[in-house]
C-alpha positions in Angstrom: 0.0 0.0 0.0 1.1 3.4 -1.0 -0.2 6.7 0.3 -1.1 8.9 -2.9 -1.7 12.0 -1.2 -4.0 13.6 1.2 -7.0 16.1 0.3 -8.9 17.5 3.3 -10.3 14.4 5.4 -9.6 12.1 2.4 -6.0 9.5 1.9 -5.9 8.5 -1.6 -4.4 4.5 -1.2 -2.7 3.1 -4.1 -3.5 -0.8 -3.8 -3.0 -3.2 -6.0 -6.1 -5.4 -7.5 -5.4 -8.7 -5.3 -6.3 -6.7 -1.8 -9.3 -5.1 -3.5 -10.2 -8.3 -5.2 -9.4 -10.8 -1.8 -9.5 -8.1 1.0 -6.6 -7.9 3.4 -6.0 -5.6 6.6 -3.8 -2.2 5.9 -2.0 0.3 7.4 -3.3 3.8 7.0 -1.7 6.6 7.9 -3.6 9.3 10.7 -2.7 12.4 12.6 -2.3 10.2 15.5 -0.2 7.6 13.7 -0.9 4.8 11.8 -4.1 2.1 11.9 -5.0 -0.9 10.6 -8.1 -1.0 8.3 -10.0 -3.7 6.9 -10.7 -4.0 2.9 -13.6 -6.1 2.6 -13.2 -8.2 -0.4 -15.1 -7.1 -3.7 -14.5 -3.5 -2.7 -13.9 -1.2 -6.1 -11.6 1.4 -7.4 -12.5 4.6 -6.2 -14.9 3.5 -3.2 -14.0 5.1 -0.4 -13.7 3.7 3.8 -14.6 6.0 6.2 -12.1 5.7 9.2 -14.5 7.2 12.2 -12.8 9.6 14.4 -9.5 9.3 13.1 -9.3 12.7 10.9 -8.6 16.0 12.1 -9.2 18.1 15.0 -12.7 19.8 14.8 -12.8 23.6 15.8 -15.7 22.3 17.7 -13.9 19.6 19.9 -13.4 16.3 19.1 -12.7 14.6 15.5 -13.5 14.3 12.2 -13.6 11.2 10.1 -11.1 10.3 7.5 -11.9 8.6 4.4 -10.0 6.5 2.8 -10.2 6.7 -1.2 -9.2 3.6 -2.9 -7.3 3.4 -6.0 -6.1 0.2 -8.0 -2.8 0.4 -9.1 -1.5 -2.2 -11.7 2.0 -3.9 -12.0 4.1 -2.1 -15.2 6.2 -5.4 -15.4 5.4 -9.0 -14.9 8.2 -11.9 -13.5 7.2 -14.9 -15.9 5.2 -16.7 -12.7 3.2 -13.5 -12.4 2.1 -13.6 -16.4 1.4 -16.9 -16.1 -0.8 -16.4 -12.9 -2.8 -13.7 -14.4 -3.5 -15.7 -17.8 -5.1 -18.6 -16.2 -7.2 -16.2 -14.5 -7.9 -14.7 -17.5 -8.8 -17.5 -19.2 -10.6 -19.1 -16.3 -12.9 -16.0 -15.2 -16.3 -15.3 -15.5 -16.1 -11.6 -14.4 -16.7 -9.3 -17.3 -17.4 -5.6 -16.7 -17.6 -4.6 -20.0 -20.8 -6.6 -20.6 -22.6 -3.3 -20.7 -20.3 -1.9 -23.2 -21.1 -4.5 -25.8 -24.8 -4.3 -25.9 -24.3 -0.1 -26.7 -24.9 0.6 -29.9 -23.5 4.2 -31.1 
């Protein structure tokens, strides 16, 4: 897990698509150091986790939440076991999100 950057009460988390796909506990980063979140498996790109009282300091007292923004990030290179790996799962899935895609007719 990477730390993108931070907007307001949001961390942008670069994972990659095995934790979003299988889930996995992560460390995120807060003002009061760091946590350990749980990614439920299935989660998407972009969905975010709201982390409750774990943002900033509210003029009001107390604290804010912080949300975690996921983002997949995708390997640039492959070792040879990795290419493998991911062509049987190509070749083996079900999973198409770009069913909708095919039936639009422009």
């Amino acid at each position: 897990m990477c730390i993108l950057f931070v907007l307001s009460s949001t961390i942008y988390t670069k994972l990659d698509e095995l934790t979003l796909v299988l889930g996995a506990e992560i460390s995120v980063p807060t003002p009061d150091g760091s946590v350990t979140m749980k990614v439920p498996k299935g989660v998407r790109s972009g969905q975010s986790l709201r982390l409750r009282g774990k943002g900033w300091t509210l003029q009001k007292g107390g604290r804010g939440d912080l949300l975690a923004k996921l983002l997949i990030v995708t390997p640039k290179d492959l070792s040879a076991i990795e290419q493998e790996c991911y062509e049987k799962i190509q070749a083996n899935t079900s999973f198409n999100p770009r069913t909708q895609l095919e039936e639009i007719k422009l």
